[in-house]
MIKOL-446889 format. One line per field, with one value per atom (N, C-alpha, C, CB): residue number from 1; residue in three letters; atom name; x, y, z. Coordinates in Angstrom, 2 decimals. Each point is the difference from the previous one (the first is absolute). Glycine has a CB too. Example, Ala and Ser with C-alpha at 12.3 -4.5 7.8 and 13.67 -1.06 7.14 Angstrom:
REM MIKOL-446889
n: (1|1|1|1|2|2|2|2);
res: (ALA|ALA|ALA|ALA|SER|SER|SER|SER);
atom: (N|CA|C|CB|N|CA|C|CB);
X: (13.19|-0.89|0.90|-1.89|1.54|0.82|-0.77|1.18);
Y: (-5.69|1.19|1.20|-1.17|2.22|1.19|1.09|-0.63);
Z: (7.80|0.00|0.00|1.25|-1.97|0.06|0.73|-2.15);
END
This chain:
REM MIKOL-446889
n: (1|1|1|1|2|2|2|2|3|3|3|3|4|4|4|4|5|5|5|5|6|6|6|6|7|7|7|7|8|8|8|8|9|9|9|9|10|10|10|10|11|11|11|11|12|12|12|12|13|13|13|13|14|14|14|14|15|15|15|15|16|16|16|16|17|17|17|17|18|18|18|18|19|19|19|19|20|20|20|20|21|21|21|21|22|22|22|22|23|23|23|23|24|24|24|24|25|25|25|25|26|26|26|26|27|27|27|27|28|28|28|28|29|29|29|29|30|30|30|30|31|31|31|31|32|32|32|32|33|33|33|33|34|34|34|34|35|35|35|35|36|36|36|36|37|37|37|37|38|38|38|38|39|39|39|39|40|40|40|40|41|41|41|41|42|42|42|42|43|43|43|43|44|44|44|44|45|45|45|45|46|46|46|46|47|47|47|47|48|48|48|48|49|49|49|49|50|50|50|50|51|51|51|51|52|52|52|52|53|53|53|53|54|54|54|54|55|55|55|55|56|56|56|56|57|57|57|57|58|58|58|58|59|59|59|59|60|60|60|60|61|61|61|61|62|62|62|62|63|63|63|63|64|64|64|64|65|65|65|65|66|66|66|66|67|67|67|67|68|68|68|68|69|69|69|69|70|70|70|70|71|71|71|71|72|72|72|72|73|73|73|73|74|74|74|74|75|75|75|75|76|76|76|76|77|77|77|77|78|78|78|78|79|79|79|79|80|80|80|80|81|81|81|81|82|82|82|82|83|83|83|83|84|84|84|84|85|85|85|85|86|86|86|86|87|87|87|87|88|88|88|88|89|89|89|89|90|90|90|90|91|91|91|91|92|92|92|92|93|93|93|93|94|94|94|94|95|95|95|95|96|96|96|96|97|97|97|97|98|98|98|98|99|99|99|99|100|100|100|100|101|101|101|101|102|102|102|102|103|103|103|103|104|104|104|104|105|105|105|105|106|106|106|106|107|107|107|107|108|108|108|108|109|109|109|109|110|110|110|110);
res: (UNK|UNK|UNK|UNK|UNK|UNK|UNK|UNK|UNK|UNK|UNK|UNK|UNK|UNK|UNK|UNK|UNK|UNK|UNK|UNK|UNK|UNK|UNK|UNK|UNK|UNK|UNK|UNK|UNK|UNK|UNK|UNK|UNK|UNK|UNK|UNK|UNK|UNK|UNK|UNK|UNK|UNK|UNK|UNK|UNK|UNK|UNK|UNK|UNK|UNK|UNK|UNK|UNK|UNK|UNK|UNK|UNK|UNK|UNK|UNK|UNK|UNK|UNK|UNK|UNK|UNK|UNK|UNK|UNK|UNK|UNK|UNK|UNK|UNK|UNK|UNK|UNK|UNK|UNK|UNK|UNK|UNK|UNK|UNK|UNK|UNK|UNK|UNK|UNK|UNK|UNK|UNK|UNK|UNK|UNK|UNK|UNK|UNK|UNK|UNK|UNK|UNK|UNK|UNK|UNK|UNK|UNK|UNK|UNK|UNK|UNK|UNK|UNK|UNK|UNK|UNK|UNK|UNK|UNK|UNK|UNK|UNK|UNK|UNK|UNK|UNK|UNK|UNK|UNK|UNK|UNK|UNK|UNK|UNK|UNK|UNK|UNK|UNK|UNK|UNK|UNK|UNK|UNK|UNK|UNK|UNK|UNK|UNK|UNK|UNK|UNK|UNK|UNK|UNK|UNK|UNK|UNK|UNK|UNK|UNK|UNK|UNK|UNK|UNK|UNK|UNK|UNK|UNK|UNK|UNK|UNK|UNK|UNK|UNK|UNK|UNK|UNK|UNK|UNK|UNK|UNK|UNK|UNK|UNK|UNK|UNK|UNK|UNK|UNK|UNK|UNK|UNK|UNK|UNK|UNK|UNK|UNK|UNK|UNK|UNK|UNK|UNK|UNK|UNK|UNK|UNK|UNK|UNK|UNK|UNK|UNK|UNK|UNK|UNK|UNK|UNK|UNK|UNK|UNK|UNK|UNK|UNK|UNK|UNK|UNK|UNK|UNK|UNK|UNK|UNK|UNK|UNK|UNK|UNK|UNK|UNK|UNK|UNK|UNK|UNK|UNK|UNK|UNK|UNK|UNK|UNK|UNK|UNK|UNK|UNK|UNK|UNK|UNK|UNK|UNK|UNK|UNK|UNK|UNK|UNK|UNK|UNK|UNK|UNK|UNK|UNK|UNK|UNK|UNK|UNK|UNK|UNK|UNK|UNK|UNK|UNK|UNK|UNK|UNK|UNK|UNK|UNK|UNK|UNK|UNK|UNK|UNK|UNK|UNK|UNK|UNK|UNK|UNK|UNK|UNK|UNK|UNK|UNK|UNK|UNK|UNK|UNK|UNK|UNK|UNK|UNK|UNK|UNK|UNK|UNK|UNK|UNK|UNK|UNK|UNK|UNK|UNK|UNK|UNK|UNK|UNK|UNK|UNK|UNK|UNK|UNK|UNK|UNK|UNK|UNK|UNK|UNK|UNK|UNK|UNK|UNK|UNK|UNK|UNK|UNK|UNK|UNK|UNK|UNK|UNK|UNK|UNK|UNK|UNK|UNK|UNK|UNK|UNK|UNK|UNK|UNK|UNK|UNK|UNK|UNK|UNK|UNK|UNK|UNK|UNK|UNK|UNK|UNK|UNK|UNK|UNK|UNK|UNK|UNK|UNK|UNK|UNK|UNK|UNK|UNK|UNK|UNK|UNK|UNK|UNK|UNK|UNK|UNK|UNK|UNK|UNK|UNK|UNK|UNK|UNK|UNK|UNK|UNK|UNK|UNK|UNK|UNK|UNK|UNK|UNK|UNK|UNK|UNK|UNK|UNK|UNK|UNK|UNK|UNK|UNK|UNK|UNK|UNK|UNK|UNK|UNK|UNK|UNK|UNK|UNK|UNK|UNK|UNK|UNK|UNK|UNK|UNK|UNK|UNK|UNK|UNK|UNK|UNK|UNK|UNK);
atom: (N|CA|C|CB|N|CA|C|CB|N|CA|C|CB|N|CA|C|CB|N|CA|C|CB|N|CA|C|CB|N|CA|C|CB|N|CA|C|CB|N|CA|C|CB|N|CA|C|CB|N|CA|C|CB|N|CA|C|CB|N|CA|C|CB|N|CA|C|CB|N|CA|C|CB|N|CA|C|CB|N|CA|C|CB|N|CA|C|CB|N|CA|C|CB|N|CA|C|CB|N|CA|C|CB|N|CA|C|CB|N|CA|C|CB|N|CA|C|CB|N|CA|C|CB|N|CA|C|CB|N|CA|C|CB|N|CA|C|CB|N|CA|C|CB|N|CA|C|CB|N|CA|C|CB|N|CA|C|CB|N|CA|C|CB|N|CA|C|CB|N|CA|C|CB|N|CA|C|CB|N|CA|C|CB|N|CA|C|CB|N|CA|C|CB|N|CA|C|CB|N|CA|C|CB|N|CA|C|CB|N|CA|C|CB|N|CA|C|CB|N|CA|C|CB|N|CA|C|CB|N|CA|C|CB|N|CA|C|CB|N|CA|C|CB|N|CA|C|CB|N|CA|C|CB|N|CA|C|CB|N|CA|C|CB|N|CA|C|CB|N|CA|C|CB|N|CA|C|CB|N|CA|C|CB|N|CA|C|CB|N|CA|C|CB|N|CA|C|CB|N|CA|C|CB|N|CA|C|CB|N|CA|C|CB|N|CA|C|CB|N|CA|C|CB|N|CA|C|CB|N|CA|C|CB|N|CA|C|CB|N|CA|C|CB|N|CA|C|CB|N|CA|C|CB|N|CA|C|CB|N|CA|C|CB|N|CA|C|CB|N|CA|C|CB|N|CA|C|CB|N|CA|C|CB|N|CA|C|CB|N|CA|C|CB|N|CA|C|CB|N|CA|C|CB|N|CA|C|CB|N|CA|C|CB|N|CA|C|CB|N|CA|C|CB|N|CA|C|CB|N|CA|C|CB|N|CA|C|CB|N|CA|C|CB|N|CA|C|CB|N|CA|C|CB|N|CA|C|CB|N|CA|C|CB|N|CA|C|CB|N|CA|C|CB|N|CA|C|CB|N|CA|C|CB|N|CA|C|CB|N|CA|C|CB|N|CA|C|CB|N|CA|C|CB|N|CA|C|CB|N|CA|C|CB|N|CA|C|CB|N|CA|C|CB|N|CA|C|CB|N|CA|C|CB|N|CA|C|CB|N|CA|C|CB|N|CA|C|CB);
X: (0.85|-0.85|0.89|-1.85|1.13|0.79|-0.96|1.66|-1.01|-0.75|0.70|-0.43|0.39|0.51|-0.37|0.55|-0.35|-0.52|0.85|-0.78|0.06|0.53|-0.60|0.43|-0.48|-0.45|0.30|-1.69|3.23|0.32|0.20|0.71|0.10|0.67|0.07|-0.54|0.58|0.03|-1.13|2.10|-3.15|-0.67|-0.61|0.23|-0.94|0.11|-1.29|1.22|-1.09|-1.31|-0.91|0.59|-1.79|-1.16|-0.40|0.59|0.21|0.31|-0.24|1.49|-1.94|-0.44|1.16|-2.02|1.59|0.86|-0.63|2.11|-2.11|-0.52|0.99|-1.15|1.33|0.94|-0.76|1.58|-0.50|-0.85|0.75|-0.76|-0.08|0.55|-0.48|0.05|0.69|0.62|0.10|1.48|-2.49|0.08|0.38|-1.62|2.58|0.02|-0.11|1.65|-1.81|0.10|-1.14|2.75|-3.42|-1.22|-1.65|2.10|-2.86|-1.46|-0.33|-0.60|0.76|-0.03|-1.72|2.81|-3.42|-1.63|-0.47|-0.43|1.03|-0.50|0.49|-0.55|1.43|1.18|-0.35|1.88|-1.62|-0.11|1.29|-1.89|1.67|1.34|0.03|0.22|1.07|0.33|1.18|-0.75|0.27|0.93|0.75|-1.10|2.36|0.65|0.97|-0.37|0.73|1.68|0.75|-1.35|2.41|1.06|0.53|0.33|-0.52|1.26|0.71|-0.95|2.13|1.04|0.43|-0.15|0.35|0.17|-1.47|1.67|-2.21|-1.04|-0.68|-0.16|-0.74|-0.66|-0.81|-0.20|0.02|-0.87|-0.96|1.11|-2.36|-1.16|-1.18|0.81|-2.20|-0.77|-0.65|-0.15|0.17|-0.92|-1.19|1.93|-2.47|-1.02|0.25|-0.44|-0.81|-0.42|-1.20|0.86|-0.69|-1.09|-0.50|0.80|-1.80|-0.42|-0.19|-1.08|0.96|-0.43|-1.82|2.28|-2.81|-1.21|0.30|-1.37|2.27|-0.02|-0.20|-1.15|1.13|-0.32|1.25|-1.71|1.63|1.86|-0.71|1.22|0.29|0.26|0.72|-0.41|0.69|1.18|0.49|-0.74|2.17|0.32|-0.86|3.24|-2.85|-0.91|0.57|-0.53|1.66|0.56|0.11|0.70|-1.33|0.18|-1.45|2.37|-3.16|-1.30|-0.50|-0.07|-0.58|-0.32|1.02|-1.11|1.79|1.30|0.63|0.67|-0.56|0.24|-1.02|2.14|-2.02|-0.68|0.34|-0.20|0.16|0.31|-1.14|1.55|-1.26|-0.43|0.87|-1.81|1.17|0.49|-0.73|-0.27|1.36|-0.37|0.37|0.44|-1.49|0.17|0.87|-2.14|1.70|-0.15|1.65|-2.90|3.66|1.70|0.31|0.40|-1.20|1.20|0.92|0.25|-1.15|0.62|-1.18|1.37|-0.53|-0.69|0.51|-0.85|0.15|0.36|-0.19|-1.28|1.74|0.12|0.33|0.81|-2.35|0.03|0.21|-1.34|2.01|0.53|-0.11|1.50|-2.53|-0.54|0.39|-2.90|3.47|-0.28|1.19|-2.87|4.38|0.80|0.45|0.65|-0.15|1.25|0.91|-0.89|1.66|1.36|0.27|0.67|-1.73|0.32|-0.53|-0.38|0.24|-0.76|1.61|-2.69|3.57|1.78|-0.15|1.95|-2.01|0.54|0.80|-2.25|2.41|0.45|-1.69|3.36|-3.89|-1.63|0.26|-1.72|0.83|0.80|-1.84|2.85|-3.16|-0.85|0.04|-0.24|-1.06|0.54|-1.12|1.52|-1.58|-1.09|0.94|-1.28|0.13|0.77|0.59|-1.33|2.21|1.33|1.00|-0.02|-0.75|1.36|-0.11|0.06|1.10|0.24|0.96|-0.42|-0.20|1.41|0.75|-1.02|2.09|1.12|-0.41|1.53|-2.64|-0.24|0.73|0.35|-1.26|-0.02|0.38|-0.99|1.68|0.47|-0.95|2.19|-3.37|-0.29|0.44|-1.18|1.76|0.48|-1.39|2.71|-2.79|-1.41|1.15|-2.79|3.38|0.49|-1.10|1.76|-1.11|-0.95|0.15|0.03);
Y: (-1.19|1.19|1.24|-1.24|2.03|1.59|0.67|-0.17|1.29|1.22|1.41|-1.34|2.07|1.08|1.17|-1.19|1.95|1.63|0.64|0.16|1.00|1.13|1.27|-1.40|2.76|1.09|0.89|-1.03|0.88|0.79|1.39|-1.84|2.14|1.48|1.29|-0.92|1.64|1.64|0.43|0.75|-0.18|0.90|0.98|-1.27|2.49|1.21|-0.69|2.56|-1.86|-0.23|0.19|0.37|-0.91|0.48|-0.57|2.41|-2.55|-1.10|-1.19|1.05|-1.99|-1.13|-1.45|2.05|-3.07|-0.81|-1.55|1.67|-2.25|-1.06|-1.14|1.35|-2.45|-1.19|-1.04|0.72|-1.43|-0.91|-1.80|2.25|-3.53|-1.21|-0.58|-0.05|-0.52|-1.04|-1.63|2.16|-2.92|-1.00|-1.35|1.36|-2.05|-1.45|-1.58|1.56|-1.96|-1.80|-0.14|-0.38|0.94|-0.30|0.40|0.92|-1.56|-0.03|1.50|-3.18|4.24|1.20|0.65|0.47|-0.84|0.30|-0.10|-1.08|-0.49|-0.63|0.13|-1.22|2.63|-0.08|1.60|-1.62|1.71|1.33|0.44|-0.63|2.20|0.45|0.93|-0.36|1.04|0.82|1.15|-2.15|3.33|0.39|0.95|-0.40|-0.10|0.39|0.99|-2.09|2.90|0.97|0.14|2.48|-2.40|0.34|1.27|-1.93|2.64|1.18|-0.09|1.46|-0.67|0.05|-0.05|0.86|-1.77|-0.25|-0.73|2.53|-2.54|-0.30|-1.70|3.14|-3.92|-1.39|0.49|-1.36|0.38|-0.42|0.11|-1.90|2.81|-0.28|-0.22|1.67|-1.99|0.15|1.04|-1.84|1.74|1.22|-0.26|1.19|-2.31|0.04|-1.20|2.31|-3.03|-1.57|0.13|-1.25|0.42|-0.34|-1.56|2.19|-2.65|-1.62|-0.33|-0.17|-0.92|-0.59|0.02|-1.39|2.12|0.74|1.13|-1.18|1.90|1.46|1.07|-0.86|-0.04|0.58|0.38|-1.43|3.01|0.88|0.18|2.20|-2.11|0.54|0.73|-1.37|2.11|0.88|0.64|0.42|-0.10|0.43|1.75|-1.72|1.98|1.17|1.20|-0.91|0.93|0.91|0.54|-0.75|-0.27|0.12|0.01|-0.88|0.80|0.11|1.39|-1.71|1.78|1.12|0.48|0.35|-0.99|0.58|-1.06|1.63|-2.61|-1.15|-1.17|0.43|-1.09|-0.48|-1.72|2.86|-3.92|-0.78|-0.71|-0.08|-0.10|-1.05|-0.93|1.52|-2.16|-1.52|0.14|-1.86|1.43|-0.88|-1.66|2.31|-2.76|-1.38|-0.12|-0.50|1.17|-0.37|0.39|0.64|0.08|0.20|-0.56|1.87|-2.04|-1.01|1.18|-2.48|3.47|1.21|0.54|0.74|-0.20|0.83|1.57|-2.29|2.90|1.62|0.34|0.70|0.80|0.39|1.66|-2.61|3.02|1.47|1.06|-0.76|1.73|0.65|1.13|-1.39|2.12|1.69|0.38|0.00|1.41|0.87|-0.49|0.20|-0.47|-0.68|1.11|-1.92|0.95|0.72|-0.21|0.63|0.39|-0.68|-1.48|2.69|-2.80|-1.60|-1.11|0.92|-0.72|-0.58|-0.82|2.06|-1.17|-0.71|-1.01|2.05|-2.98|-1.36|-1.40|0.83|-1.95|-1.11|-0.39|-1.26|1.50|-1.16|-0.76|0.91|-2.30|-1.64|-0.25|-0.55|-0.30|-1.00|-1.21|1.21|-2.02|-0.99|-0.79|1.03|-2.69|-0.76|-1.41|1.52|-1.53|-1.08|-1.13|0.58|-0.90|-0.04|1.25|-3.47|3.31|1.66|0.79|-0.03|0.84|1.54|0.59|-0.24|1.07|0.48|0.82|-0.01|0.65|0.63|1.26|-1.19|1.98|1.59|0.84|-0.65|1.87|1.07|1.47|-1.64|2.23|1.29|0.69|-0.09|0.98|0.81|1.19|-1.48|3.14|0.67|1.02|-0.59|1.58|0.81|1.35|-1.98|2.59|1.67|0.54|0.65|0.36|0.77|1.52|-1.88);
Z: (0.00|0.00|0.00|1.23|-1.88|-0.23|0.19|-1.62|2.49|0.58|-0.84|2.74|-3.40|-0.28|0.20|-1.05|2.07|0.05|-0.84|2.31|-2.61|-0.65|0.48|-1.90|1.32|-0.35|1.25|-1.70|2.71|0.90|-0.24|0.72|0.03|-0.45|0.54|-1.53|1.36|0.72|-0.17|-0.41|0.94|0.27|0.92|-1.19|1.15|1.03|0.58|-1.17|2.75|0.32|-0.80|1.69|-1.15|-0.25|-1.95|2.35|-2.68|-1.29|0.06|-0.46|-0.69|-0.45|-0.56|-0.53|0.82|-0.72|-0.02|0.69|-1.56|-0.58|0.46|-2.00|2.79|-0.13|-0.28|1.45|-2.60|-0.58|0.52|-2.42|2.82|0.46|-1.19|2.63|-3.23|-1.00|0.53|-0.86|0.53|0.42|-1.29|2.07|-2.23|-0.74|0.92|-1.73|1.13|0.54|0.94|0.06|-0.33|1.43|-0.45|2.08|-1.74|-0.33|0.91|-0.30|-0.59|0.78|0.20|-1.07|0.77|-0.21|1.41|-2.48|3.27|1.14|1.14|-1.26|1.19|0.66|1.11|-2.41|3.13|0.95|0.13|1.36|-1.80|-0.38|1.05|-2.56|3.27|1.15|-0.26|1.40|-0.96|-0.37|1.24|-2.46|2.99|1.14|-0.42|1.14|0.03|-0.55|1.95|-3.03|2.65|0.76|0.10|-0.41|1.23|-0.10|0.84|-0.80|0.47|0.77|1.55|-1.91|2.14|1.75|0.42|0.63|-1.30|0.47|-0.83|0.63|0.36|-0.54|-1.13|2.27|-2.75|-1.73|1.02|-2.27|1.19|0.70|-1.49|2.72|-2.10|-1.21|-0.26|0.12|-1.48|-0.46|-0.76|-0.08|-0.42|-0.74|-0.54|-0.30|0.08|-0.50|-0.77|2.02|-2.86|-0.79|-0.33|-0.83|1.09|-0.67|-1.32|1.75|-1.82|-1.13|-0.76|1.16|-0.14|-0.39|-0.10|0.86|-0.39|-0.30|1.48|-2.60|3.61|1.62|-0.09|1.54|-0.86|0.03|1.83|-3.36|3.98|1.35|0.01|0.87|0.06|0.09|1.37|-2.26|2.38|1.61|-0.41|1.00|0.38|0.44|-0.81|2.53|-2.20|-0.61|-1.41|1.69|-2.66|-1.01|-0.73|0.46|0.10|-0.16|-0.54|1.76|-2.92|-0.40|-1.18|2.34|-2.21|-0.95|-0.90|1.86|-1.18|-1.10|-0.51|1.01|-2.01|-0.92|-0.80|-0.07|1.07|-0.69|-1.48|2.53|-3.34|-0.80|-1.07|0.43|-0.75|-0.60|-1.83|3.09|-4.11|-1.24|0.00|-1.25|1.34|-0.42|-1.16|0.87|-2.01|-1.52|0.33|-1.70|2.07|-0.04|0.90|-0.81|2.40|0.92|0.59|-1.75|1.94|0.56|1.37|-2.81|3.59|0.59|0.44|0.55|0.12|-0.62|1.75|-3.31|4.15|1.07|-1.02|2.13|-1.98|-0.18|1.08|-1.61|1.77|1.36|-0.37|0.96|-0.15|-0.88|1.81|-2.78|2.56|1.29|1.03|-0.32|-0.84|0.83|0.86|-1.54|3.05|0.62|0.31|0.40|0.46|0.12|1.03|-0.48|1.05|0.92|-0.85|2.54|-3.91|-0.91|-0.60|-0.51|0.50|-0.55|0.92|-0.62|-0.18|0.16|-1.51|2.23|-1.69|-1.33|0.30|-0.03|-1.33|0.16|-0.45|-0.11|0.43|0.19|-0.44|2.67|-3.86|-0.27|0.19|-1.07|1.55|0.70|-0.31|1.79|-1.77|-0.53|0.80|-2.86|4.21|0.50|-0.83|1.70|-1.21|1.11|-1.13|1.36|-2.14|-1.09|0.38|-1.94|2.15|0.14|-0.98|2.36|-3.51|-1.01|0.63|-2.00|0.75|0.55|0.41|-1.28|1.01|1.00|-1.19|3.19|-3.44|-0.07|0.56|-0.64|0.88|0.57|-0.31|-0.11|0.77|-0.02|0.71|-0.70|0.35|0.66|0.21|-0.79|1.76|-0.02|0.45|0.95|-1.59|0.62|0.43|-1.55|2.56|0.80|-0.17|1.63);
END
């Protein structure tokens, strides 16, 4: 199984950014996808899940502002992030038990 994030990078507060999870080798339709981040000094925590029906959760903090959803038809899933901030910098990590890919850098300047 392969996990691939992408779509990190620099942006100012209060700015938007799309990360996209890339999934191969795995029946990804049936699968509940998670999407965690790390920052610096600090534990991986979660940020937002989605099922295989389409039920999303999300930590508190991120509520209102971020946006998970899923394509079957690519085997992708997406973590939209509007109204970033700066405690928002973290590596985001997609994850589909027992996988966790390699993480994304998102930076948020302030």
């Amino acid at each position: 199984v392969q996990l691939q994030a992408s779509g990190g990078g620099l942006v100012q507060a209060g700015g938007s950014m799309r990360l996209s999870c890339a999934a191969s080798k795995i029946i990804f339709s049936s699968k509940t996808i998670r999407w965690y981040r790390q920052a610096p000094g600090k534990q991986r925590e979660f940020v937002a899940g989605i099922t295989s029906d389409g039920d999303t959760t999300y930590a508190d903090f991120v509520k209102g502002r971020f946006t998970i959803t899923r394509d079957n038809t690519k085997n992708t899933a997406y973590l939209q992030m509007d109204n970033l901030k700066s405690e928002d910098t973290a590596v985001y990590y997609c994850n589909i038990v027992p996988y966790l890919g390699q993480g994304t850098l998102v930076t948020v300047s302030s």
